[in-house]
C-alpha positions as CSV (number, residue, x, y, z in Angstrom):
1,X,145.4,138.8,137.4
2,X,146.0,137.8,141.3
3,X,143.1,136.8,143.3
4,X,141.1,139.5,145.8
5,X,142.5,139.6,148.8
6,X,140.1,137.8,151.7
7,X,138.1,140.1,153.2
8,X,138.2,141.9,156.7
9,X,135.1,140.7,158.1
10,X,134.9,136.5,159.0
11,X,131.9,135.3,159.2
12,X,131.1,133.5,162.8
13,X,128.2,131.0,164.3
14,X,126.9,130.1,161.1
15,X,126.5,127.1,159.6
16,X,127.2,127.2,156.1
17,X,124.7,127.7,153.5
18,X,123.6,126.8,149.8
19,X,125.2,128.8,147.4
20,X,126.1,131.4,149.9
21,X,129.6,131.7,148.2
22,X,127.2,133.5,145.7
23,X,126.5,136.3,147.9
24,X,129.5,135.9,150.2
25,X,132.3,136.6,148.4
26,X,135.6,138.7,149.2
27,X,134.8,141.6,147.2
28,X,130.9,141.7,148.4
29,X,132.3,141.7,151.7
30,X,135.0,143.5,151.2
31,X,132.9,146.5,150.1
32,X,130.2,146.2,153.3
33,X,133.3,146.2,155.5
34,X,134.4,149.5,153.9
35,X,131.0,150.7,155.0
36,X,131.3,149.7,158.4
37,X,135.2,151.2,158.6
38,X,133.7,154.2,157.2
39,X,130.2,154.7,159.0
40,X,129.8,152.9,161.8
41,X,131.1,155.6,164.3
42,X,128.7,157.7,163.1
43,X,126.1,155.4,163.0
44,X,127.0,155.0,166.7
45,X,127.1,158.6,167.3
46,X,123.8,159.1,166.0
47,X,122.4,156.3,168.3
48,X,123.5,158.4,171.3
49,X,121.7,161.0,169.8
50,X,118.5,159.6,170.0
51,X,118.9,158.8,173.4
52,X,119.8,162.9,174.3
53,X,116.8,163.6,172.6
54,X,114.5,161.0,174.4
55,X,115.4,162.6,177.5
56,X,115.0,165.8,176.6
57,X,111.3,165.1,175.5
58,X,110.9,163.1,179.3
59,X,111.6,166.7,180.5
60,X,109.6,168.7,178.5
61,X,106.7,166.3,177.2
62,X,107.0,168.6,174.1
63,X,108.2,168.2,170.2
64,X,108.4,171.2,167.8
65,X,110.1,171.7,164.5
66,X,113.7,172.4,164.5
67,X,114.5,176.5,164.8
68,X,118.0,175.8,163.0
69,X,116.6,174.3,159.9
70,X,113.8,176.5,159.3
71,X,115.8,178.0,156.3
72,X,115.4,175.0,154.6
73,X,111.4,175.0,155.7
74,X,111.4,178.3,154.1
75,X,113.5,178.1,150.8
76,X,110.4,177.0,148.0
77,X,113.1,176.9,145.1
78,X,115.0,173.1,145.9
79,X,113.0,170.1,144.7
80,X,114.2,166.4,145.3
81,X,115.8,165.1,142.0
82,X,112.8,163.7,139.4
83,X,112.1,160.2,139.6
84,X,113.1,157.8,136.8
85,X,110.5,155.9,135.0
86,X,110.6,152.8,136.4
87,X,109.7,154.7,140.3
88,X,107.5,157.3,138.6
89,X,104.0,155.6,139.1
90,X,103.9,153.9,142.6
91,X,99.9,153.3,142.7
92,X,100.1,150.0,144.5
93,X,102.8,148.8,146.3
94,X,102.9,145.2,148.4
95,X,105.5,144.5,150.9
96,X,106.8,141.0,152.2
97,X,109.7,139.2,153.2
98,X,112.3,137.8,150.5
99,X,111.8,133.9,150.6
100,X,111.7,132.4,147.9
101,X,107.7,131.9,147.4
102,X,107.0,135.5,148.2
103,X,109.3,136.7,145.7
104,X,107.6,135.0,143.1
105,X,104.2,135.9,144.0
106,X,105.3,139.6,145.2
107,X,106.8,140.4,141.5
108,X,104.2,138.6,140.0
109,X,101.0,140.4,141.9
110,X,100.3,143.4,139.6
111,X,101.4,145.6,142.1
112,X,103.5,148.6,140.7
113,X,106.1,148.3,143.8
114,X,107.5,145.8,145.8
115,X,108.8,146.2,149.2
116,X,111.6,143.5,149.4
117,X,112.0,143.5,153.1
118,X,114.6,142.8,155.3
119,X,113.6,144.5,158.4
120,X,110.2,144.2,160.1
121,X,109.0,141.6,157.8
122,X,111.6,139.5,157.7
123,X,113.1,137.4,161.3
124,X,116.9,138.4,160.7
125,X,118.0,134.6,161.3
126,X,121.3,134.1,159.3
127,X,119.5,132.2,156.6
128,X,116.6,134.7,155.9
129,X,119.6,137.5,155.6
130,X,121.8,135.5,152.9
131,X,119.2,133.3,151.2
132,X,117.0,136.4,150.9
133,X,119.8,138.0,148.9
134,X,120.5,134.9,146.7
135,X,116.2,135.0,146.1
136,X,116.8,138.5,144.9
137,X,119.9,137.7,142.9
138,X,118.1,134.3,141.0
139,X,114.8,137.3,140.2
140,X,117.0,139.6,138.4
141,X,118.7,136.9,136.3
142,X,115.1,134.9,136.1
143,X,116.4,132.0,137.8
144,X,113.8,131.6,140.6
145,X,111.5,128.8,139.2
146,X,111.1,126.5,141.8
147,X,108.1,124.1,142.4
148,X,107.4,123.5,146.9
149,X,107.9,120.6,147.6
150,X,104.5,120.6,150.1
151,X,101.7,121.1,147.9
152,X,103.4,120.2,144.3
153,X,102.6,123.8,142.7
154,X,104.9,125.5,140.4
155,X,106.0,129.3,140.8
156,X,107.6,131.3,137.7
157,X,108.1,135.2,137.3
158,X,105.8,136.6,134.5
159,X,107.4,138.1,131.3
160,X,110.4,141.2,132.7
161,X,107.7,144.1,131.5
162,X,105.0,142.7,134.1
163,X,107.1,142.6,137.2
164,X,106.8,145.0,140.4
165,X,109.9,147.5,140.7
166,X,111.9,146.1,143.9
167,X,112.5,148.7,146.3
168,X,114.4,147.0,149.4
169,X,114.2,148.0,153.0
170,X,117.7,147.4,154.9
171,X,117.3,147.1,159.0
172,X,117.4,150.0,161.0
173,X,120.1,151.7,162.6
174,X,119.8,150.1,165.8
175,X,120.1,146.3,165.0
176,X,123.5,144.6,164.4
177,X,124.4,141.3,162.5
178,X,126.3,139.0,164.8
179,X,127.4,136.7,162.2
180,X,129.5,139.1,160.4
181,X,132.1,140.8,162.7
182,X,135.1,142.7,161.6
183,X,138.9,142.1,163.0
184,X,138.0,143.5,166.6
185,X,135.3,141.2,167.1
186,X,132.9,143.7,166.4
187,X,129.8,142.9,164.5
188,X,128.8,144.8,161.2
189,X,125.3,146.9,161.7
190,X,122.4,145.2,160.3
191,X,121.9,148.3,157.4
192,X,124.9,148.1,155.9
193,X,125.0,144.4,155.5
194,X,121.6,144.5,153.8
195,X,122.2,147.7,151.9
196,X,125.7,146.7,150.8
197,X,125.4,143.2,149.7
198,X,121.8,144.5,147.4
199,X,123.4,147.2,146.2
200,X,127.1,145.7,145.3
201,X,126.1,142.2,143.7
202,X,122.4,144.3,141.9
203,X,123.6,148.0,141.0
204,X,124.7,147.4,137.5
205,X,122.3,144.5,136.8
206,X,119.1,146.7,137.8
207,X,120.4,149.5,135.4
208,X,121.1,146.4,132.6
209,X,117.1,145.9,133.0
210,X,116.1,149.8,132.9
211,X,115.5,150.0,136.4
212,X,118.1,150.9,139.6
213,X,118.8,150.0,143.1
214,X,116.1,151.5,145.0
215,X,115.8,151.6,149.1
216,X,112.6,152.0,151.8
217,X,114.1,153.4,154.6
218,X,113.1,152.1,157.7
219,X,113.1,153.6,161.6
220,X,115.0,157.2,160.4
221,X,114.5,159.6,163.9
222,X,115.9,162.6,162.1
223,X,117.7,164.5,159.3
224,X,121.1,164.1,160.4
225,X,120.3,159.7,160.4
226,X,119.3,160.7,156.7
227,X,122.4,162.5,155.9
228,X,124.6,159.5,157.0
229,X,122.5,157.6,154.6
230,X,123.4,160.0,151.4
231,X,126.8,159.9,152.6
232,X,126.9,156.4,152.3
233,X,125.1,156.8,148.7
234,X,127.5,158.4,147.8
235,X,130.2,156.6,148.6
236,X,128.8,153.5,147.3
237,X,128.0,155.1,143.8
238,X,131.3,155.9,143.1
239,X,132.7,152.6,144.7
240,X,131.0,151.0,141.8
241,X,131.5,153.3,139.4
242,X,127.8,154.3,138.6
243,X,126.9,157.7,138.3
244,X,125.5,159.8,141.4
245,X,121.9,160.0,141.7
246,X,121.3,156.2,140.7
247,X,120.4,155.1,143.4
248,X,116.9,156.4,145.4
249,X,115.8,156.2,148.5
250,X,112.3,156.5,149.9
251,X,111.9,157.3,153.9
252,X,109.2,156.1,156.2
253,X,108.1,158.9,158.4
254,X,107.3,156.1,161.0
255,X,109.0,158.0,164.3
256,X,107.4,161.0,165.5
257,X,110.8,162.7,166.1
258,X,110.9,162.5,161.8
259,X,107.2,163.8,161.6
260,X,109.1,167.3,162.9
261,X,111.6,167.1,160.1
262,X,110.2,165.8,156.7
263,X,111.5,169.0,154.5
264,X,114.9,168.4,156.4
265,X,115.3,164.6,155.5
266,X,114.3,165.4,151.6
267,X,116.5,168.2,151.6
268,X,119.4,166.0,153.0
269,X,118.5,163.0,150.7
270,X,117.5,165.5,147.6
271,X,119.3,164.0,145.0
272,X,118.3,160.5,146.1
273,X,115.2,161.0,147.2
274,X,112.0,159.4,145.9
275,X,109.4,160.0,148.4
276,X,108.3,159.7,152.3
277,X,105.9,156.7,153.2
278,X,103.5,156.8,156.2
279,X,103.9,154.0,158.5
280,X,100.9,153.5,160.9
281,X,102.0,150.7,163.7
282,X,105.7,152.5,163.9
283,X,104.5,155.8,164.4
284,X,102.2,154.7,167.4
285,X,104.8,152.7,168.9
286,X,107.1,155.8,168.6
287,X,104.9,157.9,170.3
288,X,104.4,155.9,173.3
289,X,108.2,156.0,173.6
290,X,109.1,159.3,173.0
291,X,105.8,160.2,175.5
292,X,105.9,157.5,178.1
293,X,106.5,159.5,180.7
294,X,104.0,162.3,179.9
295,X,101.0,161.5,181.9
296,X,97.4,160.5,180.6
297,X,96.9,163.3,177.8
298,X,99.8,160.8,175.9
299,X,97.9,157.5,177.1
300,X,96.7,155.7,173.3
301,X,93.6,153.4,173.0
302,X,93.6,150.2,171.9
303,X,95.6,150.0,168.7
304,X,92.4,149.2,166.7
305,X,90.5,152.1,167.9
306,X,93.7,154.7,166.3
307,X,92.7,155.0,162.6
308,X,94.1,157.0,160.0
309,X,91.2,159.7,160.7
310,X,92.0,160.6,163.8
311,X,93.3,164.1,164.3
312,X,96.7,163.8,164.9
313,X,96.9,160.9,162.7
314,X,95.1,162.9,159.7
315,X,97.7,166.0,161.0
316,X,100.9,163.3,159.9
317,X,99.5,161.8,156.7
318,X,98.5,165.6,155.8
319,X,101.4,167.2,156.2
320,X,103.4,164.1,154.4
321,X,101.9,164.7,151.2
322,X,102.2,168.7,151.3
323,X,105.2,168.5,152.6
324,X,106.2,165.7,149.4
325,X,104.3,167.4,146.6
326,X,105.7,170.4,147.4
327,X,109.3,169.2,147.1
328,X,108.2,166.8,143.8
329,X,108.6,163.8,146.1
330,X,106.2,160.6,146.0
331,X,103.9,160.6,149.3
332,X,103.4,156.9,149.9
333,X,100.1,155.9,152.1
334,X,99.8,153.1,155.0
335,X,99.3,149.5,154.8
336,X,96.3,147.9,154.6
337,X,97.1,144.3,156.7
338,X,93.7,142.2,156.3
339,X,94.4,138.7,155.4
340,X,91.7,137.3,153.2
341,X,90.0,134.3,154.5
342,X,89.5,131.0,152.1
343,X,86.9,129.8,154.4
344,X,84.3,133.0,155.3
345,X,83.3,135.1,152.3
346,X,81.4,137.5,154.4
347,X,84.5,138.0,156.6
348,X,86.3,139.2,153.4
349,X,83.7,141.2,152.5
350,X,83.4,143.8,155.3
351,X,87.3,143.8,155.1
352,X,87.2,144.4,151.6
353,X,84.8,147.5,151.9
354,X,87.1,148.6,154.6
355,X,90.6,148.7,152.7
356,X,88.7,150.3,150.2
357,X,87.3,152.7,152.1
358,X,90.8,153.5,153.3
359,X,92.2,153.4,150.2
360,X,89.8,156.1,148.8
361,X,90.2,158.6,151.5
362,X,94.4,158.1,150.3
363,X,93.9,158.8,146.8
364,X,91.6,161.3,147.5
365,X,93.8,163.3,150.3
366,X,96.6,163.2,147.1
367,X,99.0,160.5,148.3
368,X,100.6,158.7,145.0
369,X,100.5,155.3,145.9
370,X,99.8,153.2,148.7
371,X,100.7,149.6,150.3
372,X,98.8,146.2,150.8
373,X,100.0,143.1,152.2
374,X,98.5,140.7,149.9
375,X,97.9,140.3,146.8
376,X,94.4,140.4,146.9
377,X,94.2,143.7,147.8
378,X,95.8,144.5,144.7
379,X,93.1,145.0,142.4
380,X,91.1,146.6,145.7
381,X,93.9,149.7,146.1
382,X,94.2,150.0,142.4
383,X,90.7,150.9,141.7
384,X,90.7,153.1,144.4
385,X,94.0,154.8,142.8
386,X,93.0,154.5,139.3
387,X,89.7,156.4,140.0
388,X,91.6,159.7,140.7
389,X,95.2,159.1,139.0
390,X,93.5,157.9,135.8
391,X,96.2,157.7,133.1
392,X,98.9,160.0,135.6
393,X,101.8,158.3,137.3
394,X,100.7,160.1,140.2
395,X,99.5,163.5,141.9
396,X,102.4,165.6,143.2
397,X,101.1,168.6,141.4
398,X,98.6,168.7,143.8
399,X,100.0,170.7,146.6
400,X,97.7,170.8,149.4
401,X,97.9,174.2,150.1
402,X,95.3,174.1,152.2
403,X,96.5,172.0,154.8
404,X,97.9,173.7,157.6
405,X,100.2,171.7,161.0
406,X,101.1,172.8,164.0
407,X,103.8,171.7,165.9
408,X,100.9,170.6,168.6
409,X,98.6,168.7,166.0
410,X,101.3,166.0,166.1
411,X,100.7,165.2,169.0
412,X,97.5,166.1,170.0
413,X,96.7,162.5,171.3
414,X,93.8,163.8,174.0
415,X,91.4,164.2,170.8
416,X,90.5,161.2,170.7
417,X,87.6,159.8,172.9
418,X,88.7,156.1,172.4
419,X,89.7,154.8,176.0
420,X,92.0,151.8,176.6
421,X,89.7,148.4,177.2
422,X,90.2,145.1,179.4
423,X,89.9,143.6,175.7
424,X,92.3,145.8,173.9
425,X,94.7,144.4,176.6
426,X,93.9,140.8,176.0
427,X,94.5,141.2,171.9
428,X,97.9,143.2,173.2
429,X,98.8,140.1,175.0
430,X,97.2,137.5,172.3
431,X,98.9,139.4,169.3
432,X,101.9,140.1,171.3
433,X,102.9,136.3,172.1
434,X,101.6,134.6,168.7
435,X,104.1,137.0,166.6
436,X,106.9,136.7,169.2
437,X,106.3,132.7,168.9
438,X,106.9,132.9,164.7
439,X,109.6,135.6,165.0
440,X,111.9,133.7,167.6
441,X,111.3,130.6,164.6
442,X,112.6,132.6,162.0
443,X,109.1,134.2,160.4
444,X,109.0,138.0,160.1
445,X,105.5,138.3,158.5
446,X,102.9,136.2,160.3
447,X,98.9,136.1,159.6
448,X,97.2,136.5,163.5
449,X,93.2,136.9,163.2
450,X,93.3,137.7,159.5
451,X,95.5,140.6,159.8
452,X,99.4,140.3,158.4
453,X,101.3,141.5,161.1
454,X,105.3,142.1,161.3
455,X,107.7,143.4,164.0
456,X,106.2,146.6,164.5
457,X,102.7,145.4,165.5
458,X,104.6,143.5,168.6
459,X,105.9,146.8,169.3
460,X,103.1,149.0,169.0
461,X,101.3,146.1,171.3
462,X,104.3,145.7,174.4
463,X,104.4,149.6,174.4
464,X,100.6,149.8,174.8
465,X,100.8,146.8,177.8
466,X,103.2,149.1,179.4
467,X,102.2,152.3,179.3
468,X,98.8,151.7,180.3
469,X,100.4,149.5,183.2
470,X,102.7,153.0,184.0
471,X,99.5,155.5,183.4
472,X,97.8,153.4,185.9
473,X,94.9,153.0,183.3
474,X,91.4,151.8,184.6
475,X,89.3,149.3,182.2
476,X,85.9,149.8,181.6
477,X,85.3,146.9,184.1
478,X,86.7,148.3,186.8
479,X,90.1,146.7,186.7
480,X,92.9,148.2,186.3
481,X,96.3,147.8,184.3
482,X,98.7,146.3,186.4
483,X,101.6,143.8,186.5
484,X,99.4,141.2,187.8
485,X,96.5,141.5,185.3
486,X,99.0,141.3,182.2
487,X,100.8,138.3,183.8
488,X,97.0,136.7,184.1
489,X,95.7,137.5,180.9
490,X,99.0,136.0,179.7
491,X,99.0,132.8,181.6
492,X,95.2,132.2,180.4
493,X,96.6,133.2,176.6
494,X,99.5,130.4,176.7
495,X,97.0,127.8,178.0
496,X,94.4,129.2,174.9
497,X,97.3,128.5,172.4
498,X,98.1,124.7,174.1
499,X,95.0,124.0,173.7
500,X,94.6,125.5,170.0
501,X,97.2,124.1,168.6
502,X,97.6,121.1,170.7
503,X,100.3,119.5,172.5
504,X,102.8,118.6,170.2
505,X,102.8,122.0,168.0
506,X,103.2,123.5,171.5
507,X,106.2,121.6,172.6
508,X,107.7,122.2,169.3
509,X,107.1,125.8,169.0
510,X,109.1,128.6,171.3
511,X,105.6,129.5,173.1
512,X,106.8,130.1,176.6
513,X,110.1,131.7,175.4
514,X,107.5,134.4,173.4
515,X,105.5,134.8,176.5
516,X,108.3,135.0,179.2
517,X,109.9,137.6,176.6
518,X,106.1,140.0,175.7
519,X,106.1,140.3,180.1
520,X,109.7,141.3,180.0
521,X,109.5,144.4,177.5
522,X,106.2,144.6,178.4
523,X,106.6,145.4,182.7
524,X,110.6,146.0,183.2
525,X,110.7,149.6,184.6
526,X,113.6,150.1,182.4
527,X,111.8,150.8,178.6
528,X,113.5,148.6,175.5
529,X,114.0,150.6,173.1
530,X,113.2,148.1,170.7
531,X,111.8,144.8,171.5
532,X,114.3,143.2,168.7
533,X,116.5,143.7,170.6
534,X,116.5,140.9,173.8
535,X,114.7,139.1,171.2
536,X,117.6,139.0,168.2
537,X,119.5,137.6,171.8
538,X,117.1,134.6,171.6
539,X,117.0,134.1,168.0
540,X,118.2,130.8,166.6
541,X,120.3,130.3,163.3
């Protein structure tokens, strides 16, 4: 038999890794570069469509659902396909990054899901991209025992039966991989690296184990960005020669643009689809993109002060589970972030009453399932689950007839009588520069005043700096939002941290490169689309 032939796509500016021959070889990459050949120009195509779009909503300030898919709104007989068993009861699921610790302790935490993340979790330095792979690899074939080498304890995976089901999120659209360019020089997009090493070295060995190659995914802005996804399902299936509908995808509604077209994107994914998740921090940050431009009556409060029961948040999550039960899809709820504390019990317990609190009003409004961020929280969500699932794998034959959307709830943000505060801009600026710091070092998922906080939380926190900058906002004191007052409020921040963390941990870390880089995205005129952007630019490794 000869040898495979090297693959197209050479792999540049990175020093080499353990083992990575594991996850790196021809065929692997061989396969993803038949994925870029095939979809990339679509890929890019659908890119330039979201930016047509974004200007047509700066001209009108307005979203509606789409007039030439209401055929599909109106058809009641399709149905996504059912789930399999082993993506049938999603009760609790907790999400983190793939290193080698959270692995462990992810499979391990009772949870029925987990979120093996790739994208706003997870910094995408070259190591965290490969070695995250080879983590997920060494799980699957129970070769993950490893003992750190800091504290002396010992991690091992529970018996195969008491595991989490892995579902893994792939970047977005948007982000590239540097490292892996094809003959033109051109690098490989960020999803189909992730998607197509998983799937290509894990397809066949999840099925071996009674399970499949399952996918969150992230950042989708509209049916047509899900239809390139089941085309690339598709292809992929048959690349490896398992049969079509293996693998499933579940879509967070976490763009405003795909809050307008939820039946659409099941419909296009309907014989892969599993289910729509609502993601909270996303969603906002989409808004004051699509909206910047639209005067005060699109203007948010301070992050803290947008819950999950205000009205065109409860209008969202709503219409996400009608819109899922109706088409037997799973309707995944938002992520509850606190970070217990070792050190303050009574912190922990007015956190605790609040996830559960939000964890009842889920269950209770009929999503199936829901996420946490540690594994705490675990038994917390659970209870609150267990209380009105009881011995069903979920609820999708409730329906929610009753619940009623119009195009306008969406975005109805002038309902709220939150106002933007001097200190809402402060934790902007604090939360904004402390994540940046760990991101630009290669962490992903970063505990900031007991909350876990990932990519999205930056973004959600720049937008807000620069749209209340933009609106002109003015603070309960009497100042206003200006370039001036975020630059101050950012100079006294990176003097807080110096002396927090004192002066050694603050030469070592990237501090000023994560401030100069929160007052670029967060006062250019010209809007970032995403802040990953300029920073993937500064990332190192």
């Amino acid at each position: 038999m000869s040898a495979p032939a090297p693959s197209p796509l050479a792999i540049v500016d990175a020093e080499p890794l353990p083992r990575q021959e594991e996850v790196l070889t021809d065929a692997a990459l061989t396969f993803v570069a038949e994925l870029h050949r095939r979809f990339t120009p679509r890929r890019d195509e659908l890119l330039a469509r979201r930016a047509e779009r974004r200007a047509d909503i700066a001209r009108t300030s307005s979203l509606d659902f789409l007039p030439e898919t209401a055929a599909i709104r109106e058809d009641d007989s399709w149905r996504v396909a059912p789930a399999p068993a082993s993506l049938n009861d999603r009760r609790v699921e907790i999400t983190g990054p793939t290193d080698r610790k959270m692995t462990i302790n992810a499979l391990n935490s009772g949870a029925r899901v987990w979120l093996a993340d790739f994208e706003d979790a997870s910094a995408p330095t070259w190591e965290n991209v490969v070695l995250g792979q080879l983590n997920l690899i060494d799980a699957y074939t129970r070769n993950i025992d490893f003992t750190d080498e800091r504290t002396g304890k010992s991690y091992a995976l529970r018996p195969n039966e008491e595991l989490a089901t892995v579902v893994m999120r792939p970047r977005g659209w948007h982000l590239t991989e540097r490292h892996l360019v094809d003959a033109d020089g051109q690098p490989v997009p960020g999803a189909f690296v992730d998607f197509g090493l998983y799937f290509f070295h894990n397809a066949q060995r999840l099925l071996d184990l009674g399970k499949g190659p399952y996918f969150y995914l992230p950042k989708t802005e509209s049916h047509l960005e899900a239809r390139l996804w089941n085309d690339v399902f598709i292809f992929a299936q048959d690349y490896v020669g398992i049969p079509q509908g293996t693998i499933r995808a579940t879509v967070l509604i976490e763009t405003i643009t795909a809050a307008y077209e939820m039946e659409e994107i099941l419909y296009e994914l309907r014989d892969h689809a599993s289910g729509l998740n609502a993601g909270r921090w996303d969603y906002l940050f989409s808004i004051v993109k699509n909206f910047r431009d639209g005067g005060p009556k699109f203007v948010l409060p301070d992050r803290n002060a947008v819950t999950m029961t205000a009205p065109f948040m409860r209008a969202y999550t709503e219409l996400l589970v009608r819109t899922c039960h109706k088409r037997g899809a799973h309707a995944i709820g938002g992520m509850a972030a606190f970070i217990p504390s070792r050190k303050d019990p009574e912190v922990n317990k007015v956190a605790f009453e609040k996830v559960r609190a939000d964890k009842d009003r889920e269950a209770e409004d009929g999503f199936d399932g829901s996420w946490v961020a540690h594994p705490d929280l675990v038994p917390i969500a659970m209870e609150s689950f267990d209380k009105v699932l009881g011995d069903k794998p979920n609820q999708k034959d409730r329906l929610r007839e009753d619940v009623h959307v119009e195009a306008a709830d969406l975005t109805a943000i002038d309902s709220l009588e939150a106002k933007p505060t001097y200190n809402g801009l402060v934790n902007a600026v604090q939360v904004g520069i402390r994540y940046i710091e760990a991101w630009l070092r290669g962490l992903g998922a970063v505990a900031i005043f007991n909350l876990m906080e990932d990519a999205a939380t930056a973004e959600i926190s720049r937008s807000q700096i620069w749209q209340w900058i933009n609106a002109g906002v003015e603070f309960e004191n009497g100042e206003k939002a200006t370039p001036e007052l975020a630059r101050k409020v950012a100079t006294e921040e990176l003097a807080a941290i110096r002396e927090e963390v004192g002066e050694d941990a603050f030469a070592a870390g990237h501090w000023q490169e994560a401030h100069d880089l929160l007052l670029k995205v967060s006062l250019d005129a010209d809007y970032a689309d995403f802040l990953t952007l300029p920073a993937y630019e500064q990332l190192h490794g």
